[in-house]
C-alpha positions in Angstrom: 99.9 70.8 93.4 97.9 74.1 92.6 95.5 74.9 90.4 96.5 78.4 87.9 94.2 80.3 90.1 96.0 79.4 93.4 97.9 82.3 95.2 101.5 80.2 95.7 104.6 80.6 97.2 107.5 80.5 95.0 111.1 82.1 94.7 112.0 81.3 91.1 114.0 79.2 89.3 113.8 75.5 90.0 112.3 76.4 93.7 109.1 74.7 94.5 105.2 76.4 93.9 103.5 76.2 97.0 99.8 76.5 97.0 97.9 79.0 99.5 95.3 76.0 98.9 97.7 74.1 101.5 96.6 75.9 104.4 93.1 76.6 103.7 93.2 72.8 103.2 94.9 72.8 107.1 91.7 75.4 108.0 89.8 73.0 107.0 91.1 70.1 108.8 91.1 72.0 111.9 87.3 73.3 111.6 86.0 70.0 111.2 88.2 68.4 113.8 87.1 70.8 116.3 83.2 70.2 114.8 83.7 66.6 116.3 84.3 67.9 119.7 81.3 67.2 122.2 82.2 70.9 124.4 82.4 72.9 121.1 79.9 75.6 121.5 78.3 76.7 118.4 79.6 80.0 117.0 83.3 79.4 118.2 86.0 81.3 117.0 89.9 80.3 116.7 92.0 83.4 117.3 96.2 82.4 116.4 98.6 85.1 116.6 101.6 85.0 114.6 105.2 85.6 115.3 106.9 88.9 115.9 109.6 91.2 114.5 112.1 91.1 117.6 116.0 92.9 117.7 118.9 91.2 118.9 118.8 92.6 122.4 119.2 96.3 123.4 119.8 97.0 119.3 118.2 98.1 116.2 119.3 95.0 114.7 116.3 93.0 113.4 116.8 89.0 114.3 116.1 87.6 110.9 112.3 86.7 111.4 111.2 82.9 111.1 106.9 82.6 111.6 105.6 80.9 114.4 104.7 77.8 113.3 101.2 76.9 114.2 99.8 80.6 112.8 102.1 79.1 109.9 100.6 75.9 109.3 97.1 77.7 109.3 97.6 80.7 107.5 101.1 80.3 105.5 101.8 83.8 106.3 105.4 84.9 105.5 104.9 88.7 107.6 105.3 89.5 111.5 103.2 90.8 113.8 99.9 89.0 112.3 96.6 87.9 113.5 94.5 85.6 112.2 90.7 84.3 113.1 89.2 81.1 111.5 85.0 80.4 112.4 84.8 77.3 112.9 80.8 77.2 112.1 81.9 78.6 108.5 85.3 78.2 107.7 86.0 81.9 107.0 89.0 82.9 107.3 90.6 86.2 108.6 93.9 87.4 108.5 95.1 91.1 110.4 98.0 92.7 109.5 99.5 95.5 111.1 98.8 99.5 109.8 102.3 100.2 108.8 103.0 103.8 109.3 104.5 105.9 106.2 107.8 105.9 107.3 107.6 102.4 105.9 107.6 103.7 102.6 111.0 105.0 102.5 112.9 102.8 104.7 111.2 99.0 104.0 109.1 99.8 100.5 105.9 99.4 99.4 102.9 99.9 101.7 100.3 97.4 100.4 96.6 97.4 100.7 94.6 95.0 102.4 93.7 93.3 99.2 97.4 92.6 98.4 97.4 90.5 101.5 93.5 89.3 100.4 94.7 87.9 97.2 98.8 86.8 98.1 97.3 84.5 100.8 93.8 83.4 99.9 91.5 83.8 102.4 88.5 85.6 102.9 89.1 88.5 104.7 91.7 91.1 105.7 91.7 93.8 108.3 94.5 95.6 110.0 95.3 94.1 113.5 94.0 97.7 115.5 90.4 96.5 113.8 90.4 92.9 115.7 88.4 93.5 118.8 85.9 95.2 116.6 86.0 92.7 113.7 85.3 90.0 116.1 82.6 92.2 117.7 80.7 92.2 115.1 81.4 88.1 114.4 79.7 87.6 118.0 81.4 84.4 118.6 80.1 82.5 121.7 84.0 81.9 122.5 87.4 82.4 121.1 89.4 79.4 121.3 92.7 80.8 121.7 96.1 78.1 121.8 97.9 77.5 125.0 100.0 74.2 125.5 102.7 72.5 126.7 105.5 71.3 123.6 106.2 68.5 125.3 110.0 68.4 123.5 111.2 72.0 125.0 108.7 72.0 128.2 108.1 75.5 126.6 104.3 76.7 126.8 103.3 78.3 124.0 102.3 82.2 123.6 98.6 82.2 123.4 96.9 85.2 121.5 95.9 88.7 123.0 94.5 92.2 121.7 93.5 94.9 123.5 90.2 94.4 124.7 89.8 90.3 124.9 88.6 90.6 128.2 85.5 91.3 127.1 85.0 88.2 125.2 84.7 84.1 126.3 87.8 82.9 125.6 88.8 79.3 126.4 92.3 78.6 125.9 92.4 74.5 126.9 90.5 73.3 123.8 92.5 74.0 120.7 95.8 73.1 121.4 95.5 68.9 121.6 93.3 69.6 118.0 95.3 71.2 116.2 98.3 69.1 117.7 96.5 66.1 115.9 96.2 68.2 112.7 99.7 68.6 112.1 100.8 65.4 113.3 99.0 63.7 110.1 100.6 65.2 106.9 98.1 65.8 103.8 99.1 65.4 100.3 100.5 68.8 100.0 102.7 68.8 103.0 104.2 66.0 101.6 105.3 67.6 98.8 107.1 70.3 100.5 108.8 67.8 102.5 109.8 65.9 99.9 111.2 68.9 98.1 112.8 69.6 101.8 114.7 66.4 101.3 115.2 66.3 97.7 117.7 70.2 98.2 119.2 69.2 101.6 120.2 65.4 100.2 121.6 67.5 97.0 123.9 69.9 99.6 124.9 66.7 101.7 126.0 65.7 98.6 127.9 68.8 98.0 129.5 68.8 100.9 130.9 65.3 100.4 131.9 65.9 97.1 133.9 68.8 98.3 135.6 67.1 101.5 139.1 67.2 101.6 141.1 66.9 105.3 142.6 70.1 106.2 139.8 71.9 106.0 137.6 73.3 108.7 134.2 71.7 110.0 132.6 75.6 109.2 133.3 75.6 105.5 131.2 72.3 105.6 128.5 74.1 107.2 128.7 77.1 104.8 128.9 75.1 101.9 125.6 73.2 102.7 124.0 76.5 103.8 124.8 77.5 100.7 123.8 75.1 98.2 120.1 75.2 100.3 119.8 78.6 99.7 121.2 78.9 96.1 119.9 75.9 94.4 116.6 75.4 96.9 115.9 78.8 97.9 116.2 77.6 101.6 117.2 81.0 103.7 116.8 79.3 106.8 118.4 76.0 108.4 115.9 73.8 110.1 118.3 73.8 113.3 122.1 74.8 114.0 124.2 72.4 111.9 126.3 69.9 113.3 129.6 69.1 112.1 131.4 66.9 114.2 134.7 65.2 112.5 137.2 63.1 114.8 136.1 63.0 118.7 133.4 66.0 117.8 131.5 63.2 116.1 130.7 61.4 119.3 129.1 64.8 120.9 125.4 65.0 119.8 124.9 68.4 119.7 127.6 69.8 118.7 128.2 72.8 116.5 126.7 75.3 119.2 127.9 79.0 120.9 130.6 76.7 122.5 132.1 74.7 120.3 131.0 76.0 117.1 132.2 73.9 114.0 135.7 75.3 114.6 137.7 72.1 114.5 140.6 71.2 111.3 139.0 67.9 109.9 142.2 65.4 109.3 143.0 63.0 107.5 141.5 59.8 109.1 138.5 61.7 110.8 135.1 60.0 110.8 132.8 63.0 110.1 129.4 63.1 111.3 127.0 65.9 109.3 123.7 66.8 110.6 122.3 69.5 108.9 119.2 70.2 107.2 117.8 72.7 105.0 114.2 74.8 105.5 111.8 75.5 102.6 109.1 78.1 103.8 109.0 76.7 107.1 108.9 73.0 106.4 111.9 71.1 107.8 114.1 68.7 107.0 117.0 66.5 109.3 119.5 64.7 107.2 123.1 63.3 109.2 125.4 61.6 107.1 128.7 60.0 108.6 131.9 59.7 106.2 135.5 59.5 106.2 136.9 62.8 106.1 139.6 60.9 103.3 137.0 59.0 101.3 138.0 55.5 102.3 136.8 53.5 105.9 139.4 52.3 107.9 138.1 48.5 109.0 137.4 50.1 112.2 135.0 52.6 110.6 133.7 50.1 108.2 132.3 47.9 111.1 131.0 50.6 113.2 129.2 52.3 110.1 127.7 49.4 109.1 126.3 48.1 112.2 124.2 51.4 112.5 123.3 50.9 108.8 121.5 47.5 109.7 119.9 49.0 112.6 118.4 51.3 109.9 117.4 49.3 107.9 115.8 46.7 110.2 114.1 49.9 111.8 112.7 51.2 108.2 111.3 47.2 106.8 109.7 47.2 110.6 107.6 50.5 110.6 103.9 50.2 109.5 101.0 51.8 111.2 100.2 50.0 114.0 103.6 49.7 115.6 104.6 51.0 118.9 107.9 53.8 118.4 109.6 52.8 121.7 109.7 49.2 120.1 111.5 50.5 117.0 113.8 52.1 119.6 114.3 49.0 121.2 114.7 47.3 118.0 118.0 49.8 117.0 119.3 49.1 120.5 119.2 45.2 119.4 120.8 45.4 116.6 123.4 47.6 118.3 123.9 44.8 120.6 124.4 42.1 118.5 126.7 44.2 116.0 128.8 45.3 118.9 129.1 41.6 120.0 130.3 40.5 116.8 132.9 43.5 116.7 134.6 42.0 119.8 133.8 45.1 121.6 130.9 43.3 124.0 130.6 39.7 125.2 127.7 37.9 126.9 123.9 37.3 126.2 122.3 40.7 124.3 119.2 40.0 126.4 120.8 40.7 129.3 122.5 43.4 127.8 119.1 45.3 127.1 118.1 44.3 130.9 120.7 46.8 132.1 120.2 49.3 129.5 123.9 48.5 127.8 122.2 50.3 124.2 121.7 53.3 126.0 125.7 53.8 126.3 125.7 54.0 122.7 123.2 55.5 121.4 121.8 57.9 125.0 119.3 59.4 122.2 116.0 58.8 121.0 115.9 57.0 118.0 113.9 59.7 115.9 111.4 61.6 115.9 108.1 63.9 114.4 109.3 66.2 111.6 107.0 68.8 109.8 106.9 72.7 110.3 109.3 72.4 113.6 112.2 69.7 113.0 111.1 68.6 116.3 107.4 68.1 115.6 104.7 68.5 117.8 102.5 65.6 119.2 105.2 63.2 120.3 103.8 62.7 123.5 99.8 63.8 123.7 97.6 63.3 127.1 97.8 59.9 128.4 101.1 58.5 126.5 104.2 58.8 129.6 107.3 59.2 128.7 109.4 56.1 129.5 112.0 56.7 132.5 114.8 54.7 131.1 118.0 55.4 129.9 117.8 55.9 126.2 114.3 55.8 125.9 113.9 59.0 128.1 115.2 60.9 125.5 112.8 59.4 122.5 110.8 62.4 121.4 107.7 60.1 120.3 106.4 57.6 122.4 103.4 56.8 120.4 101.5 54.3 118.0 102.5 54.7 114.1 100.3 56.1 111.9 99.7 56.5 108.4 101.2 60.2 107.2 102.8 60.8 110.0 106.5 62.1 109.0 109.4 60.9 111.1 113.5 60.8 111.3 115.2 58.0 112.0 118.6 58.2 113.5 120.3 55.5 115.0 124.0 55.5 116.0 126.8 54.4 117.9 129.2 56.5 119.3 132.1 56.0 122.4 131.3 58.9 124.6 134.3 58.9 127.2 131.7 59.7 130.4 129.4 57.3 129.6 132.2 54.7 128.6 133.7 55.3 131.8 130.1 55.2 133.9 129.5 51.9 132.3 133.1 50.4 133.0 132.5 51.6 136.5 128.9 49.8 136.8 128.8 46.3 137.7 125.5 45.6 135.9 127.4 46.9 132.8 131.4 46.1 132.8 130.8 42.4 132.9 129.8 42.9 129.2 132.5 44.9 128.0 136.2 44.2 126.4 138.3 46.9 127.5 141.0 46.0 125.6 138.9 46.3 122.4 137.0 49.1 123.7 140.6 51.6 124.1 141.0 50.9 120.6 138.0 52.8 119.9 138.4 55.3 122.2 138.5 59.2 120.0 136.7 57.1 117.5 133.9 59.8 117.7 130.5 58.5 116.5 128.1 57.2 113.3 124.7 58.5 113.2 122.5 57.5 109.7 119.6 59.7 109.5 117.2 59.4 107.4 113.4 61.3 107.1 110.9 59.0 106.3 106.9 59.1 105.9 104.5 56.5 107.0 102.6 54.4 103.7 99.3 52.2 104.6 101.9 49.2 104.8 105.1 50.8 105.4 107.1 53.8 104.6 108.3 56.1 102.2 111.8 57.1 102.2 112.0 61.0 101.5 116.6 61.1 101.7 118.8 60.4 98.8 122.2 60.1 100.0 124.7 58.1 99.3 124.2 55.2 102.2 126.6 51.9 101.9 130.1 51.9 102.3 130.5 51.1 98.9 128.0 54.0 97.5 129.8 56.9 99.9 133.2 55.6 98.8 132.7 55.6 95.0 130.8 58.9 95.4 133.6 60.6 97.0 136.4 59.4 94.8 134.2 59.6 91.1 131.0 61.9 92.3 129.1 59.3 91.0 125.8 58.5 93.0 123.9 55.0 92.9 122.1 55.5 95.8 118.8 57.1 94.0 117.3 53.9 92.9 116.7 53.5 96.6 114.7 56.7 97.4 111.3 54.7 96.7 108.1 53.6 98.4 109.3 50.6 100.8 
């Protein structure tokens, strides 16, 4: 991955080496993207500013500090309260970091110089971030192309650089932001490798965690187990997102785990547990759910419910290529759904006409995956001129364009009985003429099944980045032996 002259990231051990050539590779990208740009004046500038140090509210209590992720995925910069400038004309590379007064010393350690920084990062240039307005003085850029855009998951806009003194140079803050959008959307060869690794620890702590399930215990020693094989054994101090750990009914709510209901539930014997947790390797993410019984052996009930989602899975995974549309692969899920559910006893009629009133959607109300790279919820899901599609289910896909090759992406289908939207559905007349009640109470508390796996996109197909265990029969013989014979199917499809 790097060459023995490469600065790299690495914590030891068995942890993976992470070449500063990675970004500069990204700086790259993004220069000559830009370059292709008809109203790209000559002499331009990109000006990013990374993430800062912030407390936890009125305290002196530092917020453990996470980067902002496009400064990251140009500069790989593990400090706060950086800048960094990129000519585009060039390719030289800046990087400001703050003067850190000498107090530092004795409280937070070693002061470095400039070249530490220099040398630790690889790019050409470092000055301290009081130096910027004059550093880029003396650059005379025509125009600094500063990033301000809309994430089209959170509706969040996001914080676009300033310095003292930028008023008195041409900034245009409209250009960058679909550019470098594009950039991370497509992952190179080195990005792959980090997410691979990304997948390789947080499939290992799944793992874990289903080797060590036993009912009576509670859904937060799950989480802290997996936290801590990430961290221990992959040198992952941050989760990608807050874990979920639904078992019994908590299964069937799709975000749970947060400030309200977090992970505080006894799992029991006869739970269905749904996972979702993944594991962070310096800032790359990873998004992993595994369902299970809590016991180690399916109930018929969970046997039939787990592996309809499976085939929805696995029909979504042999139909992605480039070229496909991702609300298709959505809809594809909801068939298979359908037709599983029919077969169950559970719904009765024609699954066309199903689809025709959005039946899926009571199911599975989520999108069926989604972008994954530096944010777990990647950018570029939705760029200028793709709408997102105002129907149930599909309103919540997070990608609503065409495939591509290197593109990274989750898919997640699953089934769960959500009393509201059970209830909504039984009161609907488009909906209720398709349903069994009887057969339906019997899976009401069932919870939910989610399979999620990460995946990236091949010339002709895809590349399966999880390794868990995945049929009935693999999860079962795992959890009684620990034996896995799932890997032979972590492999180029």
């Amino acid at each position: 991955m790097a060459s023995r002259a490469d600065p790299v990231y690495w914590l030891g051990k068995n942890t993976l080496r992470v070449s500063a050539a990675l970004f500069a590779e990204n700086r790259r990208r993004l220069c000559d993207a830009l370059k292709a740009k008809a109203d790209l004046l000559p002499r331009s500038v990109v000006l990013l500013q990374g993430g800062e140090q912030h407390q936890r509210y009125c305290t002196d209590t530092d917020v453990l500090f996470r980067q902002e992720s496009f400064f990251h995925w140009a500069f790989g910069v593990t400090e706060a309260d950086c800048y960094g400038a990129i000519d585009v004309d060039t390719r030289r590379s800046i990087l400001f970091v703050p003067k850190l007064p000498e107090s530092y010393a004795t409280w937070m350690g070693k002061i470095h110089p400039r070249e530490h920084f220099k040398e630790k990062y690889g790019v050409d240039e470092v000055q301290y971030t009081s130096e910027i307005s004059k550093t880029l003085s003396g650059m005379n850029p025509a125009v600094l192309l500063t990033l301000r855009g809309q994430n089209t998951d959170s509706g969040s806009i996001c914080r676009e650089a300033s310095f003292e003194g930028i008023s008195r140079f041409q900034v245009n803050n409209t250009l960058l932001h679909p550019v470098i959008v594009e950039c991370r959307l497509i992952k190179t060869d080195m990005e792959l490798e980090v997410l691979r690794y990304t997948n390789r620890i947080s499939s290992e702590a799944h793992k874990e965690v289903m080797r060590n399930m036993q009912p009576g215990k509670m859904e937060y020693e799950m989480e802290s187990l997996f936290q801590h094989y990430c961290y221990a054994h992959g040198g992952m101090r941050h989760t990608s997102y807050t874990c979920i750990c639904g078992s019994g009914n908590n299964s069937s709510i799709l975000h749970y785990g947060h400030a309200g209901a977090p992970n505080d539930k006894v799992i029991t014997d006869g739970d269905m547990c749904l996972f979702d947790m993944g594991g962070e390797y310096y800032c790359y993410t990873s998004d992993i759910t595994c369902s299970f019984p809590a016991n180690g052996k399916f109930t018929e009930d969970q046997k039939v419910i787990y592996e309809a989602v499976l085939k929805s899975s696995r029909a979504v995974m042999a139909a992605i290529k480039p070229g496909v549309l991702w609300p298709d692969m959505h809809r594809l899920a909801d068939r298979v759904h359908l037709e599983e559910l029919v077969k169950i006893g559970i719904l009765h009629g024609s699954v066309d006409d199903m689809l025709k009133v959005h039946l899926g959607a009571v199911f599975m109300p989520h999108g069926l995956g989604h972008l994954l790279g530096i944010d777990v919820h990647d950018v570029g899901g939705y760029p200028e001129g793709v709408e997102r599609i105002r129907e149930p289910g599909l309103q919540s896909l997070r990608m609503g364009r065409v495939v591509q090759e290197r593109m990274v992406l989750t898919v997640e289908p699953g089934i769960y009985f959500i009393d509201h939207l059970l209830d909504q559905a039984l009161a609907s007349l488009a909906q209720r003429c398709f349903i069994n009640n009887d057969i339906l109470a019997r899976f009401r508390g069932f919870g939910g099944v989610r399979i999620e796996d990460d995946i990236a996109v091949t010339a002709d197909g895809i590349e399966l980045l999880t390794c868990v265990p995945r049929t009935v029969e693999e999860i079962e013989e795992f959890m009684a032996t620990g034996v896995d014979r799932s890997k032979a199917s972590s492999q180029k499809s």
